[in-house]
N, C-alpha and C positions, 0 to 999 in steps of 0.2 A: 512718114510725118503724121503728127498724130492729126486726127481731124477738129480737134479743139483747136490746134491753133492756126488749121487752114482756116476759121471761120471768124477771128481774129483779124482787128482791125492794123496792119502793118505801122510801125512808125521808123521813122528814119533813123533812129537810134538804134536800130534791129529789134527790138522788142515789139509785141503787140499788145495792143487791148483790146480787153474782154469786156462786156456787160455782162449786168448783173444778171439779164433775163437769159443771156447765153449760155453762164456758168451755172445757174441755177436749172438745167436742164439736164449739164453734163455734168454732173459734184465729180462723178468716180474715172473723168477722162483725163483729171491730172492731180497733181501732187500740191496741195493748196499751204503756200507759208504765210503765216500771218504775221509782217516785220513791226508790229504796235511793241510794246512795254504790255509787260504783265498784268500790273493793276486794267489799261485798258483793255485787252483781249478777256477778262473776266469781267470787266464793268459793266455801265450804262448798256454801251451799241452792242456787247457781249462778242461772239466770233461765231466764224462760218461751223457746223459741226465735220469733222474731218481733217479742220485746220490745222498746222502744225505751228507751233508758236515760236519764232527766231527773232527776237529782235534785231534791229538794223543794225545796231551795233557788232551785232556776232555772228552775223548774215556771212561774212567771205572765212571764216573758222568752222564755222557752223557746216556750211558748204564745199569745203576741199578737196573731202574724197569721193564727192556725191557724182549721182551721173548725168554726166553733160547734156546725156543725148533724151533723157524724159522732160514731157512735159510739166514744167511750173506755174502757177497763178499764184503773183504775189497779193499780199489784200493787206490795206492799211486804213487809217480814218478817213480818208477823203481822198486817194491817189495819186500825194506826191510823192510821200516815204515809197510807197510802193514803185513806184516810176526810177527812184533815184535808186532802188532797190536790182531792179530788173537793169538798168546800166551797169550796175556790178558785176550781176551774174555775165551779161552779156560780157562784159571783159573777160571775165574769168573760162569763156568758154562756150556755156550755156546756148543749146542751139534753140531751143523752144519755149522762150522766156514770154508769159503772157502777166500785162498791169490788171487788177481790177478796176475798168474805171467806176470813178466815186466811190471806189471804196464800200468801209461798213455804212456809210449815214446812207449811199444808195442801197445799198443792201436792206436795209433797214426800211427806207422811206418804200419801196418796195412791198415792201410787206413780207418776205422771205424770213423763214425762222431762224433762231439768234441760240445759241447754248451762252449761260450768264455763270459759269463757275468753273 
């Protein structure tokens, strides 16, 4: 089990969350999806660098043949898409699904640096 997500906060939904100060430690200990829309992943809040950009929409396409058993941190604007995000995967399989809580604006309000393009 990877230790990103022993250190993840359990939810009953099987998924966990992560803070921003947690993941911001460990960037290269998972696989980081950013489930926003395009214009937002390059806008204002900008994304995590590393990030891989799936929108929610193409999140269970996107993810089919991918591997169940690595760790993911999903990251959205505020950490609901992200939450409804990591239910998916968790259906689909996904043994090490971590939310970011708060999202980019925590990410952000943080002071943590942001790639804008």
């Amino acid at each position: 089990m990877n230790p990103l997500f022993r250190q993840a906060e359990a939810r009953a939904e099987g998924h966990r969350d992560i803070t921003v100060a947690t993941l911001k430690d460990n960037l290269s200990m998972a696989e980081m999806i950013d489930v926003r829309e395009p214009h937002e992943f390059t806008g204002e809040l900008g994304h995590i660098a590393g990030a891989r950009l799936v929108p929610l929409s193409t999140l269970e396409s996107a993810m089919a043949r991918a591997d169940r058993t690595r760790a993911v941190v999903l990251v959205c604007r505020s950490g609901a898409r992200s939450t409804r995000a990591a239910q998916q995967l968790r259906a689909m399989g996904f043994e090490q699904v971590m939310n970011l809580t708060g999202g980019m604006l925590a990410w952000g309000a943080a002071g943590y640096p942001v790639v804008r393009s």
